[in-house]
C-alpha positions in Angstrom: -7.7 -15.9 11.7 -7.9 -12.4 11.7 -4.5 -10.7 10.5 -4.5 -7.1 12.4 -2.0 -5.0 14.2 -2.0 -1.8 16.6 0.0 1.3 16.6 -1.0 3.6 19.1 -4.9 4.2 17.7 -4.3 2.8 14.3 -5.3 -1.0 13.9 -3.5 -2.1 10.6 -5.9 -5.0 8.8 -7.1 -6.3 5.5 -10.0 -4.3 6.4 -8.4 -1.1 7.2 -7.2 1.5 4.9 -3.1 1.5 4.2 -0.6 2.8 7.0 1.7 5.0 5.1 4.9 5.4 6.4 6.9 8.0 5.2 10.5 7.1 5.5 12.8 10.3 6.3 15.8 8.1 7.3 18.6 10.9 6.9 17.5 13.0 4.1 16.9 15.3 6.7 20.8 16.2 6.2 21.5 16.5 10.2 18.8 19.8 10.2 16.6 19.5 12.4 14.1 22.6 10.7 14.6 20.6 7.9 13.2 17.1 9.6 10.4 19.7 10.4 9.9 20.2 7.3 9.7 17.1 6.4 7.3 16.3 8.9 4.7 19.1 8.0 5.2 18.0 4.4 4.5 14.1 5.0 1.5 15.1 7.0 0.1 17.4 4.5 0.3 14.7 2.3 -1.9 12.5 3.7 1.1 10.0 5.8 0.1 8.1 8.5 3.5 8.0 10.0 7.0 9.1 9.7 10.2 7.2 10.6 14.1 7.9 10.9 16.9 5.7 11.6 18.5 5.3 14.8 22.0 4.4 15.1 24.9 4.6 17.8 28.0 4.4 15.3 30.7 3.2 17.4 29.1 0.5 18.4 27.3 -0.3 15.1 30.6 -0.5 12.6 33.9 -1.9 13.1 36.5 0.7 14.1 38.3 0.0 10.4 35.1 0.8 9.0 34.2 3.4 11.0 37.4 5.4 10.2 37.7 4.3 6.5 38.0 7.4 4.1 34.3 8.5 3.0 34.5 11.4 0.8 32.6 12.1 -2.4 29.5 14.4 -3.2 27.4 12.7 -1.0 29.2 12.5 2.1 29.0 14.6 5.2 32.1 14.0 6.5 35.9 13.2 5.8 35.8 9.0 7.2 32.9 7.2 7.1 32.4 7.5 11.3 31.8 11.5 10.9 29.5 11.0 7.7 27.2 8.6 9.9 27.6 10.8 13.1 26.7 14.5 11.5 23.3 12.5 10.6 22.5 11.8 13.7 20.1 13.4 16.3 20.7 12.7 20.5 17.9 12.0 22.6 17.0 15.5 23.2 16.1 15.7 19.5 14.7 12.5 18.9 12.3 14.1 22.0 11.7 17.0 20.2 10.9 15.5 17.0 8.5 13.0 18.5 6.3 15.7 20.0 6.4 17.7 16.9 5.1 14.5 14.6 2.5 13.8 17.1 1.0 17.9 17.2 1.0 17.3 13.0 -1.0 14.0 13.9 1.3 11.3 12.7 2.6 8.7 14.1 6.6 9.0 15.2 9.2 6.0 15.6 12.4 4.3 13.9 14.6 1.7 12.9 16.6 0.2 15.7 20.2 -0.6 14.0 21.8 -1.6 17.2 21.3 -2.7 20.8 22.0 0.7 22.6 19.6 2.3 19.7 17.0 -0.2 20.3 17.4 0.7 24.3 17.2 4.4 23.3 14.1 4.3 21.5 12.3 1.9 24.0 13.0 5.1 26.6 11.8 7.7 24.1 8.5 5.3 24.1 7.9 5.2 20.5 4.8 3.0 19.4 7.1 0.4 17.1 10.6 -0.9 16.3 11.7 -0.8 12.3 14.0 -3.5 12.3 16.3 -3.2 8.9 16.4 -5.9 6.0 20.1 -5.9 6.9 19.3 -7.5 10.3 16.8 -10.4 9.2 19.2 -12.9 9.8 20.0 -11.1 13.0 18.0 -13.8 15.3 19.8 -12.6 18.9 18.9 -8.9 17.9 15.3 -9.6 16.7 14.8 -11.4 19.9 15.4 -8.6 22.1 13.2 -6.1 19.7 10.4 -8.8 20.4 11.3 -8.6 24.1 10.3 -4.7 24.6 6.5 -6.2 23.6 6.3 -3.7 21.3 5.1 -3.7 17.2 8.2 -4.8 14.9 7.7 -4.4 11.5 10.6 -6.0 9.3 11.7 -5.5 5.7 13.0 -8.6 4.1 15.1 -7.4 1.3 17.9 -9.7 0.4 16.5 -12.4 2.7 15.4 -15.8 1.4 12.0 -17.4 2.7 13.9 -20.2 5.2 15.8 -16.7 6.4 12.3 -15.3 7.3 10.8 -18.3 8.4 13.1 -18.0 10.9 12.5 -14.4 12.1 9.4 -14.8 12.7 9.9 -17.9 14.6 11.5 -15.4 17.1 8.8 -12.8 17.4 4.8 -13.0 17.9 3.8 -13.0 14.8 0.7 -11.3 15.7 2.6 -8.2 16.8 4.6 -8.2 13.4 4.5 -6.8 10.1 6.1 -8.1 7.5 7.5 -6.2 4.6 8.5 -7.3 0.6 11.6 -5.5 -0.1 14.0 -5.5 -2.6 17.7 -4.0 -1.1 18.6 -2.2 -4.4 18.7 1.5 -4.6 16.4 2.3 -6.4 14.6 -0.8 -7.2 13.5 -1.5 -10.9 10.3 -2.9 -12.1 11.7 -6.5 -12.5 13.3 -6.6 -9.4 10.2 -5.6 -7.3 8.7 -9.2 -7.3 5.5 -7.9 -6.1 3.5 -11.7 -5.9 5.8 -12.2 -2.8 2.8 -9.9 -1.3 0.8 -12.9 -1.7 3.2 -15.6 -0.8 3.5 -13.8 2.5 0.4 -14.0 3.2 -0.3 -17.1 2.7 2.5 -18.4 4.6 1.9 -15.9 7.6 -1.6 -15.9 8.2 -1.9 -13.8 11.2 1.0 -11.3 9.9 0.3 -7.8 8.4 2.2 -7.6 4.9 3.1 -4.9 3.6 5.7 -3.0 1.2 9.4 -0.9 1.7 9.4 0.4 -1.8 12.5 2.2 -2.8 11.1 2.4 -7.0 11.1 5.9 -7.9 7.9 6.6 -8.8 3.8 5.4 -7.2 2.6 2.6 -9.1 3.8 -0.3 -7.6 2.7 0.8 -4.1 -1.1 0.6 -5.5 -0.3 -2.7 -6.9 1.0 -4.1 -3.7 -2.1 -2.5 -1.8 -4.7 -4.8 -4.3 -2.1 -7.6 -3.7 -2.8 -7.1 -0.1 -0.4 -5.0 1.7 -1.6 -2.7 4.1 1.7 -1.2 5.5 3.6 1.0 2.5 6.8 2.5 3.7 8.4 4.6 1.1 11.3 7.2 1.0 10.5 10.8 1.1 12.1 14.2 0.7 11.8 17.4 0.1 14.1 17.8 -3.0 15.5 15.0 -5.1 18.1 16.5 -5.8 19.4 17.1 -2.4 22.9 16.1 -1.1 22.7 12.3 0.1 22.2 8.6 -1.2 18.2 8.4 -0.3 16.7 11.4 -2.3 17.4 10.5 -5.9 14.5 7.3 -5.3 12.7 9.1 -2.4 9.3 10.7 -3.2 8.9 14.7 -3.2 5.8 16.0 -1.4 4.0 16.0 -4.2 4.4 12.5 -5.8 3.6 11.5 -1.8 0.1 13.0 -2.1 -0.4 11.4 -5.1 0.7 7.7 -3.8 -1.4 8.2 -0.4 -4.6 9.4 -3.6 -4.3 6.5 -5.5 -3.8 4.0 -2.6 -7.2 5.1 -1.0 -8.6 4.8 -4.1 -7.4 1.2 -5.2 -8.3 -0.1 -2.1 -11.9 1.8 -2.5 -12.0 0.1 -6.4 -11.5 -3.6 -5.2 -15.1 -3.0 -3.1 -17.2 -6.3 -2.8 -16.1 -9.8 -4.0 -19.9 -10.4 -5.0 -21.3 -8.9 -7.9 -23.4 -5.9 -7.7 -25.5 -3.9 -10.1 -25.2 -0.8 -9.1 -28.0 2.2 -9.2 -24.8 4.6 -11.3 -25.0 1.8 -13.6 -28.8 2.4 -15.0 -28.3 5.1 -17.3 -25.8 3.6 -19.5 -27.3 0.0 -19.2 -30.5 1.4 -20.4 -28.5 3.4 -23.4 -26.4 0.4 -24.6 -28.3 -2.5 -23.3 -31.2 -4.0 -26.1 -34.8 -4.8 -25.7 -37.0 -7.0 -28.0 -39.1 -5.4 -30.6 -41.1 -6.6 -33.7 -39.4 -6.7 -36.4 -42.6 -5.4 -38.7 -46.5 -4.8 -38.3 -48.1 -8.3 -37.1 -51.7 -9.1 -37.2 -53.7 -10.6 -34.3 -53.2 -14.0 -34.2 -50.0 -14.8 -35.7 -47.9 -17.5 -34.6 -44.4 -15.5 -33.7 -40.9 -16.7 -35.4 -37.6 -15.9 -34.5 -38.0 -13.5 -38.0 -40.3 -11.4 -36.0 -38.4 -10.3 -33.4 -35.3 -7.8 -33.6 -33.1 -6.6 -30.7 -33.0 -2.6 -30.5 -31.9 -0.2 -27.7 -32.4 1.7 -25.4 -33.2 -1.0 -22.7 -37.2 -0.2 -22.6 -38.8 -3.5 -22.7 -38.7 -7.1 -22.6 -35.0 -8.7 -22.1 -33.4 -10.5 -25.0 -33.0 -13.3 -22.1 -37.1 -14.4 -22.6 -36.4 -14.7 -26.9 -37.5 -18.6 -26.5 -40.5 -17.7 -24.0 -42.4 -15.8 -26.7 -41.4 -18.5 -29.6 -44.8 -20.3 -30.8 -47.0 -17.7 -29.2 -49.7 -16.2 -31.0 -50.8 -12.2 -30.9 -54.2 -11.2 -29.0 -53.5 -7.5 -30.5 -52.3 -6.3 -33.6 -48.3 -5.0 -33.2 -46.7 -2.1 -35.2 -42.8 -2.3 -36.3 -40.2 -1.2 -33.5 -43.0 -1.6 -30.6 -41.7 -3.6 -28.0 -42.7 -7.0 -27.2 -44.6 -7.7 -24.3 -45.4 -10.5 -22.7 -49.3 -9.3 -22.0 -49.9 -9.6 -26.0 -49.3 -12.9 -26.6 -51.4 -16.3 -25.7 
């Protein structure tokens, strides 16, 4: 079975080239010039699609938690309620924004952390539904994302394989992606446990697999494309060191041209499971590879030895493969030293 899945004209496959999503979340800091920025930046860089985070507060966090004191260097507001709510963009600019991603070419949509945010996005019509690693075990709200028929693609950080095994029970998993995540910010190189690439797909055949990588830097995102994942969502900004939680592992415009390089080009290197010679090859092969030669001047009529032969580059002549084919033969020519041996001279 053929694993592959549509977003509006991309169709996402083992065969296809990776669908880059480049995560803005909130490190657009409530601006929305700067979420413009963004945009041109992620497209300039080769993205295939950016994504924010969609959430109606009130109805998201508990009222304690909503009005719990949230101030520090990173926070927007005085209680954790106005932190979350300067972040956010209404309808009007989630309309906005969607129509400026799509005149830049890239595909526009978010993470659904509630019910009335799920509803909200399935009116603005985006293409897919993010669904959080915090809402894997989520069943009741993961059912209603399948519901609106459209794409879901889900991270899986902190979840265990019976907790996934059971969100995809609830959704067609034809018209799901699965992620590998790891919920720590920023993930190190022991925590990124990038074989579960391969587990994944092995246990979800018809599934898209992919990678939400919060590691600072653009290595393990090529790793996890040769592992097989064709869906690579990764944080981006415009400035590290920006005010906010997100920037400090997110990927500058810069470091996102080079991820979106070197994932083309590691799925490019993996080319054909059969081996090829290739016609680039023939100049060095002939440089480094040896032909047979005799080893001194031979008269007509002697009987070759393996002392009469000696194995010399460039590649001009007879392979040392046919060494026993020419062992016992006798010369119909005299032979100088360092001419090569060919099969015509001997009887």
């Amino acid at each position: 079975m053929k694993r592959k899945l549509r977003i509006e004209d991309v169709e996402i496959s083992d065969d296809s080239n990776v669908f880059v999503i480049a995560e803005i979340g909130h490190n657009h800091q409530g601006s929305i010039e700067t979420c413009e920025r963004l945009f041109t930046e992620a497209s300039s860089a080769g993205a295939t699609a950016v994504k924010l985070q969609k959430r109606d507060n009130r109805s998201l966090f508990t009222k304690e938690f909503y009005d719990s004191a949230y101030e520090g260097p990173t926070s927007f507001g005085k209680t954790y309620g106005e932190h979350r709510e300067f972040l956010e963009f209404d309808f009007k600019a989630y309309k906005h924004l969607k129509k400026y991603a799509e005149n830049l070419g890239l595909i526009f949509f978010a993470t659904a952390f509630d019910q009335k945010s799920l509803e909200f996005l399935v009116e603005l019509k985006t293409p897919a539904i993010k669904l959080a690693s915090g809402d894997i075990k989520s069943l009741p709200f993961i059912r209603k994302v399948a519901n609106t028929g459209l794409p879901v693609i889900m991270s899986t950080g902190g979840a265990t394989m019976h907790d996934i095994e059971l969100a995809i029970s609830h959704v067609d998993p034809e018209q799901c992606a699965l992620l590998q995540c790891t919920a720590a910010y920023p993930a190190e190189a022991e925590l990124m446990d990038l074989r579960v690439i391969q587990t994944f797909r092995e246990a979800f055949p018809s599934t898209v697999i992919g990678l939400s990588s919060h590691d600072k830097g653009i290595l393990f995102p090529v790793i996890a494309a040769t592992l097989g994942a064709r869906i690579i969502e990764k944080h981006f900004t415009l400035d590290r060191t920006m005010k906010g939680t997100d920037h400090a592992f997110s990927l500058e415009p810069q470091g996102m041209r080079k991820m979106v390089r070197d994932l083309g080009l590691g799925i490019s290197s993996l080319g054909s499971s059969a081996k090829r010679v290739h016609d680039q090859e023939s100049r060095g092969v002939r440089k480094m590879a040896k032909m047979m030669v005799w080893a001194s001047s031979l008269a007509e009529g002697h009987v070759i030895t393996e002392h009469d032969i000696e194995f010399k580059s460039p590649m001009d002549g007879l392979s040392p493969q046919h060494f026993q084919e020419v062992l016992g033969k006798k010369l119909n020519r005299q032979v100088q030293e360092d001419d090569p041996v060919v099969l015509s001279d001997l009887v």
